[in-house]
C-alpha positions as CSV (number, residue, x, y, z in Angstrom):
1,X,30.2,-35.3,25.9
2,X,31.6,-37.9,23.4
3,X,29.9,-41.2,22.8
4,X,30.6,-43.6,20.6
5,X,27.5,-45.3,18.6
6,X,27.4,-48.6,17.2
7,X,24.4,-48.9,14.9
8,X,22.6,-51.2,13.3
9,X,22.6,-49.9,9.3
10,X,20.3,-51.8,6.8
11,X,19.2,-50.1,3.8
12,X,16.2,-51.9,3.2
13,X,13.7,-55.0,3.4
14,X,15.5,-57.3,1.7
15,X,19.6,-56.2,2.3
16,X,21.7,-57.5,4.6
17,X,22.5,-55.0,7.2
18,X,25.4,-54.6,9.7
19,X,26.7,-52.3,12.9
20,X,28.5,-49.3,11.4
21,X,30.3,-47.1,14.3
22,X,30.0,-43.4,14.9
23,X,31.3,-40.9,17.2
24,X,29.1,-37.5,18.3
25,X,29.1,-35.0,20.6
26,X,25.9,-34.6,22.7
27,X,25.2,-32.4,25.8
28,X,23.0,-33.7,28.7
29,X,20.3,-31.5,27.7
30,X,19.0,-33.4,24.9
31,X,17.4,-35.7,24.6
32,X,18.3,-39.4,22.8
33,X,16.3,-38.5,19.5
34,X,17.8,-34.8,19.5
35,X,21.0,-36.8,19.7
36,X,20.7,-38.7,16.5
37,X,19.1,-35.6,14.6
38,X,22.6,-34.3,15.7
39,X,24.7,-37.2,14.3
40,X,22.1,-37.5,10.8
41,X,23.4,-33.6,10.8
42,X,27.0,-34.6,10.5
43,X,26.3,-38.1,8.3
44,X,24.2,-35.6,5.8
45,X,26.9,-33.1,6.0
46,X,30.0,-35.5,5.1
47,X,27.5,-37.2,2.1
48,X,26.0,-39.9,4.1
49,X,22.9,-41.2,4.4
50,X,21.3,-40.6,7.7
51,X,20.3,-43.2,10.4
52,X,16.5,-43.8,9.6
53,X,13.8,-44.0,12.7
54,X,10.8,-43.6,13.7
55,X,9.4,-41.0,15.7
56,X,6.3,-38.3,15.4
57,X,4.8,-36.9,18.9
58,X,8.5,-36.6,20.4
59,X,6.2,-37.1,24.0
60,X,5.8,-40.7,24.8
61,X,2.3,-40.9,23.0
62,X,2.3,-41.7,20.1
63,X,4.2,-44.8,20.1
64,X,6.1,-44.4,16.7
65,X,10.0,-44.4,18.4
66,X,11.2,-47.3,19.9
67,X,14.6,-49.7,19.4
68,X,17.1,-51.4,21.3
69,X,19.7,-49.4,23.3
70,X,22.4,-51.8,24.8
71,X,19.9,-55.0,24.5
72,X,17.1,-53.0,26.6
73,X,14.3,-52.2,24.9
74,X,13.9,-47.8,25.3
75,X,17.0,-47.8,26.9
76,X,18.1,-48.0,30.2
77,X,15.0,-46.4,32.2
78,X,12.0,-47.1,33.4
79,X,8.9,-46.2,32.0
80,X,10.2,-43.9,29.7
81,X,10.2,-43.9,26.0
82,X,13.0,-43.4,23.7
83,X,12.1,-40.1,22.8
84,X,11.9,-39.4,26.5
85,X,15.3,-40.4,27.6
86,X,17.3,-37.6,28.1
87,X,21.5,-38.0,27.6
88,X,21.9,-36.9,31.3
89,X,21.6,-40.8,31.8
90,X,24.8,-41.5,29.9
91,X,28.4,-40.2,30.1
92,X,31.3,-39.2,28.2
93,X,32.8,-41.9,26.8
94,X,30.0,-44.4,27.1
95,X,29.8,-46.9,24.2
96,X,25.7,-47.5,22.9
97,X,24.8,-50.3,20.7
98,X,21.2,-49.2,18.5
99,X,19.6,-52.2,17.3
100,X,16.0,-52.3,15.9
101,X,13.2,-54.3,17.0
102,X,14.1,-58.1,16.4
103,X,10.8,-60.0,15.9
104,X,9.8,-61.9,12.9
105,X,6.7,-60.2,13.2
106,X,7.9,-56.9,12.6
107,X,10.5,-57.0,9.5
108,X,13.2,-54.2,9.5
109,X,12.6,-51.8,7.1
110,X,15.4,-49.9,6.7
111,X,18.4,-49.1,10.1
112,X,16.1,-49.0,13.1
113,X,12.6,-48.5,11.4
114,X,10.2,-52.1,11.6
115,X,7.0,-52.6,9.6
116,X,4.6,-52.9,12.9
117,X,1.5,-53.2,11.1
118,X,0.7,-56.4,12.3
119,X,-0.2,-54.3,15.3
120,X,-2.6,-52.9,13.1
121,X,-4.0,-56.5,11.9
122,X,-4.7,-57.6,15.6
123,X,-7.0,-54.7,16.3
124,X,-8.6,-54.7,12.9
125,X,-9.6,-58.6,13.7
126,X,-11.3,-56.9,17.2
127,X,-10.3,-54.0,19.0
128,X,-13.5,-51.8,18.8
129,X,-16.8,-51.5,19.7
130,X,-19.8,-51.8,16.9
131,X,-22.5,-50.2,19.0
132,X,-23.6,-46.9,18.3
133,X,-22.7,-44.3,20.5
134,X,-24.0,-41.0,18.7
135,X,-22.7,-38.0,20.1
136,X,-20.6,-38.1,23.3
137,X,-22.9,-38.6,26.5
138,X,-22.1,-37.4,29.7
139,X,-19.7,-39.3,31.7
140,X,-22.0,-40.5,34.5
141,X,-25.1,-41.5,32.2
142,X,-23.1,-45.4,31.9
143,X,-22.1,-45.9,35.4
144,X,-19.0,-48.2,35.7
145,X,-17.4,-48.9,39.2
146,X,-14.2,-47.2,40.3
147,X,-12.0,-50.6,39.9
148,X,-12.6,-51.4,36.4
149,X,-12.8,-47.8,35.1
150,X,-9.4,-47.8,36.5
151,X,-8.2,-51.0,35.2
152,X,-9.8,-50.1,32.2
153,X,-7.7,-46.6,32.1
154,X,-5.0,-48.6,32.9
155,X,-4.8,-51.1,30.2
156,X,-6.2,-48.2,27.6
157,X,-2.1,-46.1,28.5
158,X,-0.7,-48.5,26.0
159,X,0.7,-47.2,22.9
160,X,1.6,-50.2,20.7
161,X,5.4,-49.3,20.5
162,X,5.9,-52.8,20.2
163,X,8.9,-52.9,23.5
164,X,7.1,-55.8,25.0
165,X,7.4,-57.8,21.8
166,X,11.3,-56.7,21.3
167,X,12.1,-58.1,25.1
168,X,9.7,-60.9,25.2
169,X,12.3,-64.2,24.6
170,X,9.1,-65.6,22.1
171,X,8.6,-62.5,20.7
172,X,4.7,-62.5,22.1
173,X,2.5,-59.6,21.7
174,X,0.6,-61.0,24.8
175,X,0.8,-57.6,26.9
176,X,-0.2,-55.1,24.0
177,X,-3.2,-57.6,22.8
178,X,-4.3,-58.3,26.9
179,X,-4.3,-54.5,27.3
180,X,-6.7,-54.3,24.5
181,X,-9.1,-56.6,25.5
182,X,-9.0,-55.5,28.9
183,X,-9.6,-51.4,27.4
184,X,-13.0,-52.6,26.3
185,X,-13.7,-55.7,28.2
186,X,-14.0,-54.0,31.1
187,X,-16.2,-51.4,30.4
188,X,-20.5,-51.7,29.7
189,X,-19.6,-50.9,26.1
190,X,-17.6,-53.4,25.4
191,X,-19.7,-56.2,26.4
192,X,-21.3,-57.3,23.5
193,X,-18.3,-58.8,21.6
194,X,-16.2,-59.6,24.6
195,X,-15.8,-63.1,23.6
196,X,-15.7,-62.8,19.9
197,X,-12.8,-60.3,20.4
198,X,-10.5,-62.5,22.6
199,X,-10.9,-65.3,19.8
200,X,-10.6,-62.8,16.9
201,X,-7.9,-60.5,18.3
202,X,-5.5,-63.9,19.7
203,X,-6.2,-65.5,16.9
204,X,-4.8,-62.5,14.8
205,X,-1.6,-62.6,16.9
206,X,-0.9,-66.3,16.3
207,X,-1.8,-65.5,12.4
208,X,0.5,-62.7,12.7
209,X,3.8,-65.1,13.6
210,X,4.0,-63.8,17.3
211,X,5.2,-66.4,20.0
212,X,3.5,-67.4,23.6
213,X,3.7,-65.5,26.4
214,X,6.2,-67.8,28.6
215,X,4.8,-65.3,31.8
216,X,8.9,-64.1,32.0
217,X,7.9,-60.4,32.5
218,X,10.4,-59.0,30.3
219,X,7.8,-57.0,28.6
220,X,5.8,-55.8,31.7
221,X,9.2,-54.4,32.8
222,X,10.2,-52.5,29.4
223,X,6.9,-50.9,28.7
224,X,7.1,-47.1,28.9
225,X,3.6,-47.0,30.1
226,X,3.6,-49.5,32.6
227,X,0.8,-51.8,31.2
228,X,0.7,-55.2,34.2
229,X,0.5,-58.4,33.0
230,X,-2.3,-59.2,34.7
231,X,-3.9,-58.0,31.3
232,X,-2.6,-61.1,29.6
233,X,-4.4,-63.4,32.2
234,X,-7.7,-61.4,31.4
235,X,-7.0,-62.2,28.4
236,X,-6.5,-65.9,28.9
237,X,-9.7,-65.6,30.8
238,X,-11.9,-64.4,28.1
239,X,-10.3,-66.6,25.1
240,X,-10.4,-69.7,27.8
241,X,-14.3,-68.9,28.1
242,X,-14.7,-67.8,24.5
243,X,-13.2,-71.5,23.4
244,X,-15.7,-73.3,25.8
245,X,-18.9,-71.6,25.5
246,X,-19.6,-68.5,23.1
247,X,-21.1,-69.4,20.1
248,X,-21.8,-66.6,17.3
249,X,-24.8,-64.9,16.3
250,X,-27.5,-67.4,14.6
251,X,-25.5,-70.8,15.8
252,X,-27.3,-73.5,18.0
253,X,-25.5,-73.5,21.7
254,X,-26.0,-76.9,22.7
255,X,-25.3,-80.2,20.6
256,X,-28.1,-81.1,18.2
């Protein structure tokens, strides 16, 4: 089948970029990725340079694809990653506009590729544990009850792709930083810096440029691993009683 791309071209940082059209051929078998390598096949063929984006796993893992396909963040279907979206969704003749990420927070780098590392900076400022494990333990030495090792599970399927940002309308990073708070909050092990992490880790995302969550549900609805937003109002929870009452190591709790 014949489709007709209209991508967003930019060849770095600091250019100004533009939509630039193609046509390819693609058969239903393949999936949306495959379908570019096929285009960057021709572009590179003819002398042009080929559409840069991200990918690695190619399995919904890893989290490195990711971009706009007709204003939807992963394209049209649920739960599903880029890389996972096969073209037996589209059909001959369909017309797909590729945008990149749109988010002061992650700058285009060059066509559909944006500098996520912010990501990076928000789980640097907390998203670990410091106490020593040693080697692994068996799994029933820490019990944890069935509802928050579930949650917990949950909240741990996100991949930082960055969707939720790119359909938020404030461009908030809510559901990716409430899903890693909730990954460790949850659990026994994660207890010890449960508060400092919900003031280090939001406080990262409001250093980082990211906007409020506005509780639309735009990104709850585009992530490809189905991460709830009832993460982000954990997250509220712990920052709320982080604000009012923890007090780090060494400080006096009460007035003097």
């Amino acid at each position: 089948m014949q489709l007709t791309l209209h991508i967003w071209r930019q060849k770095s940082a600091g250019a100004r970029g533009k939509m630039a059209t193609y046509q390819v051929d693609a058969n239903e078998h393949m999936s949306f990725l495959e379908m570019l390598d096929v285009l960057n096949e021709q572009l590179i063929s003819s002398g042009q340079d080929p559409v840069a984006f991200d990918h690695d796993c190619r399995e919904g893992i890893c989290g490195s694809c990711g971009f706009m396909i007709n204003g939807i963040a992963h394209g049209p279907q649920r739960g599903t990653t880029v890389c996972q979206l096969h073209m037996r969704h589209f059909k001959a003749g369909d017309e797909l506009w590729l945008e990149p990420w749109r988010a002061s927070a992650f700058p285009v780098v060059k066509d559909l590729v944006v500098n996520r590392s912010a990501f990076d900076r928000i789980i640097q400022a907390g998203g670990f544990i410091t106490a020593p494990t040693g080697n692994a333990v068996d799994g029933n030495t820490i019990p944890v009850a069935k509802k928050y090792a579930d949650r917990s599970m949950d909240a741990a399927a996100c991949i930082g792709c960055g969707a939720c940002v790119a359909a938020c309308p404030n461009a908030s990073a809510s559901l990716f930083t409430g899903a890693k708070i909730s990954h460790l909050g949850l659990l026994p092990q994660g207890q010890p810096e449960r508060m400092e992490r919900a003031l280090n880790m939001v406080g990262q995302t409001q250093e980082e440029g990211f906007g409020n969550c506005g509780n639309i549900g735009e990104c709850e609805a585009v992530c490809p691993k189905s991460i709830r937003l009832e993460v982000i109002a954990g997250m509220n929870l712990d920052y709320l009683k982080a604000s009012v009452v923890w007090r780090p190591a060494g400080e006096e709790s009460g007035a003097g």
